[in-house]
N, C-alpha and C positions, 0 to 999 in steps of 0.2 A: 656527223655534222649535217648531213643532207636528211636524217632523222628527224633533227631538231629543226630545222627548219619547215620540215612538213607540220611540224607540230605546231611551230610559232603562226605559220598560218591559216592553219586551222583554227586555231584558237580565234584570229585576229576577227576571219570571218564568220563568226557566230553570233554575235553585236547584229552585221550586217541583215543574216540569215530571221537575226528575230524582229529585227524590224520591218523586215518583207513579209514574215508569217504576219506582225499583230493584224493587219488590215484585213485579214482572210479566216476564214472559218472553216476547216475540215467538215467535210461531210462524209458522217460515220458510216463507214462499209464499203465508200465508192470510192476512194481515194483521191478525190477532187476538189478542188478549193472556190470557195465563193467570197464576194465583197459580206463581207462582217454586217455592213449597215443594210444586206440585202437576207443574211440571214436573219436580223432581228426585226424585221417588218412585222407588224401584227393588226391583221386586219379586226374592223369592231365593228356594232352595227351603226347605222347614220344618228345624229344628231337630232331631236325632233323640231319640227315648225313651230313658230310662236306666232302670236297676236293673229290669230283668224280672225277676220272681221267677214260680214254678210250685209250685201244691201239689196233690198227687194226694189224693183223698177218700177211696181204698183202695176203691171199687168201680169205676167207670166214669168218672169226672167229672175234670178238670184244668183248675183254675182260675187264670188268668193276671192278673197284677198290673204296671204300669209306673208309672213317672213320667213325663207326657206335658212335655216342654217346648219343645213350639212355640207361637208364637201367632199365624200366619198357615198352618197346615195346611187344606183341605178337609175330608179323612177319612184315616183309620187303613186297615192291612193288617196281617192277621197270618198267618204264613206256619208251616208245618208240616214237621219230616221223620223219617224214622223209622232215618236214618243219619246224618244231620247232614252232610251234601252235597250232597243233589238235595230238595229244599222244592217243596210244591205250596200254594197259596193257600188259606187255612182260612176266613178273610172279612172282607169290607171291613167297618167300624165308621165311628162318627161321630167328630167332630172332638172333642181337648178329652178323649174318653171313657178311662178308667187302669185297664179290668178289664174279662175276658171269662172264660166259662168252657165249655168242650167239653165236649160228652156225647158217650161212643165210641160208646153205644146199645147196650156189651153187655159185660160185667164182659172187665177189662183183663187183659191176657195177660204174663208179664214181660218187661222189658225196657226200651228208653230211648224218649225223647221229643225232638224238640228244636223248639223253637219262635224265630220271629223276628217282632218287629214295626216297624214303620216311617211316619212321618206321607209326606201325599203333598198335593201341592197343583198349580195348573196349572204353575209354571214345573217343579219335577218332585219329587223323592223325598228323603227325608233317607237315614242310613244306617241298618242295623238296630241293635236289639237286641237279645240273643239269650241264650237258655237251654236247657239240658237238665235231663231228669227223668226218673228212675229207677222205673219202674212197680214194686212189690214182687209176685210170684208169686200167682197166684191159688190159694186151695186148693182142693182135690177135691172135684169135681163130683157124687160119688156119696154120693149124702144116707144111704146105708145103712153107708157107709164112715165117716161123718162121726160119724152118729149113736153109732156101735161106740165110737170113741175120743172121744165128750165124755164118754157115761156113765164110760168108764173112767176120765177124770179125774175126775169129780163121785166116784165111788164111791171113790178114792186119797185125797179128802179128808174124806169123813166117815170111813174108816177112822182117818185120824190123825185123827180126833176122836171116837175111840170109837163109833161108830154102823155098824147092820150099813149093805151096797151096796144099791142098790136094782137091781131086777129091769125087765127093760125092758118095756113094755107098747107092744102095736101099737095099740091104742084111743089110747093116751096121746101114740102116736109121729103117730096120724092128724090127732088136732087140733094138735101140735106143728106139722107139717108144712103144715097147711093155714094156719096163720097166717106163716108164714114164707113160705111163697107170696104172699101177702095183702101183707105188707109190704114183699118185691121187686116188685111188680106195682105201689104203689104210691111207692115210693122211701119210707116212712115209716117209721119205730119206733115201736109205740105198742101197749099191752096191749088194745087193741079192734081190730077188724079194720075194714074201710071201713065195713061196711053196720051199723055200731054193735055187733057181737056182741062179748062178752066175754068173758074167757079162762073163767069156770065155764062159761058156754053152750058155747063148743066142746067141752070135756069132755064134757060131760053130754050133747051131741049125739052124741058118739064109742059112746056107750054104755056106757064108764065107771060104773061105780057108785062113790062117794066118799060120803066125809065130812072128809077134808083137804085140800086142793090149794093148789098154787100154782104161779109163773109167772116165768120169768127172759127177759127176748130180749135184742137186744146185735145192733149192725149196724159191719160197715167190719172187724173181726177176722179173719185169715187163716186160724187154725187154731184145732184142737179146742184145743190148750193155754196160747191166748192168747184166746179166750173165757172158760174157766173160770177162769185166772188173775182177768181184768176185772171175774168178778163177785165171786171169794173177795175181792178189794181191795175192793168197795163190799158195806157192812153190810148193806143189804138183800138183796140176792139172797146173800151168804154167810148170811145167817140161814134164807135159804129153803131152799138146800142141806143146810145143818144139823137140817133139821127132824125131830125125833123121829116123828111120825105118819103121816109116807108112806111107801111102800116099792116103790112101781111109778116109771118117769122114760118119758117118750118124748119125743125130740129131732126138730126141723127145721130145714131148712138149703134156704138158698137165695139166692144171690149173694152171701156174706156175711152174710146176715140168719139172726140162728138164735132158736131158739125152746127151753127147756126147761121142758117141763110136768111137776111133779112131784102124787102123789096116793096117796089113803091110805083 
């Protein structure tokens, strides 16, 4: 009797005993048991990025945009090349991260770009993403060349607006120039220079004598005739152009950054 009974419960508890093993996995040799859903983990490599997009700033700078869609990635690579077949490695990034932006560290020359990025984790590498981008031509470097053909745009437009040309002044072209410097030096636009001076203080430093002035700049434009366009579209600085009481202009230029000082 007390046979059968060992028997009867033993039996009973085998049901029990297999449904406590199903959730576990023997691990062969060690005689240890793991969660089942911990033994069937399988790592792969990451997912690759989609839609890279590139936008050039029109000075130096290319700023890269993806959709990251991994979720088990490490870190990001973004790869560089300047014929779109031999890439050199631009820089590893963090996981997760959907924008990077290059500084060439010195206004862009024209021509193309091509960029690739890729998620990267330890089993290994997804595949790239990949874009190019068309640098637009830099314009001329010689601020005296530059300076020649803004005036003669500025003066094209108050003629069709009945008003005499204005005559160039080297006082006028020095504070021009010195703030155009000022704002390449510091990647900025802005009618004050770093160290707080204002467009009347550079004047009036220049040696200048006035009683009218005024002040147009404008950054990221290639040329003298896509500058003066930019400001004849925006009512302020075409008003400044337009001004009856100045008659001297001096112009500065520097990476794109330009400066016209008008005064009267």
């Amino acid at each position: 009797m007390k046979h059968s009974l060992r028997l009867v419960l033993k039996h009973a508890l085998m049901p029990v005993l297999a449904v406590m093993l199903a959730g576990f996995t023997l691990l062969a040799g060690q005689g240890q048991f793991m969660p089942a859903a911990q033994a069937l983990t399988v790592y792969q490599s990451p997912a690759a990025p989609s839609n890279l997009r590139a936008q050039f700033d029109g000075l130096q700078k290319i700023a890269l945009k993806w959709q990251d869609n991994a979720t088990n990635e490490t870190y990001q690579q973004i790869w560089v090349s300047t014929d779109g077949s031999s890439y050199s490695k631009l820089a590893n990034i963090g996981a997760n991260v959907v924008g990077y932006v290059q500084d060439l560290g010195k206004p862009a020359s024209a021509g193309s770009l091509y960029y690739a990025v890729r998620a990267v984790n330890s089993v290994g590498t997804s595949s790239f993403a990949r874009v190019k981008i068309t640098l637009s031509p830099v314009a001329s470097t010689s601020g005296s060349s530059i300076a020649t053909e803004v005036l003669t745009e500025v003066n094209k437009f108050r003629v069709q607006n009945s008003l005499p040309p204005l005559s160039n002044s080297t006082q006028l072209q020095q504070a021009a120039q010195r703030h155009s410097d000022n704002m390449a030096a510091s990647s900025t636009m802005s009618h004050n220079c770093t160290d707080g001076t204002t467009f009347s203080q550079r004047i009036s430093q220049s040696g200048y004598i006035w009683r009218s002035i005024a002040e147009n700049v404008a950054a990221g434009q290639t040329s003298a005739q896509q500058v003066v366009q930019a400001w004849i579209n925006s009512p302020g600085h075409r008003a400044n152009m337009l001004k009856s009481d100045v008659r001297d202009a001096g112009i500065g230029y520097n990476n794109r950054y330009w400066t016209l000082d008008l005064a009267g």
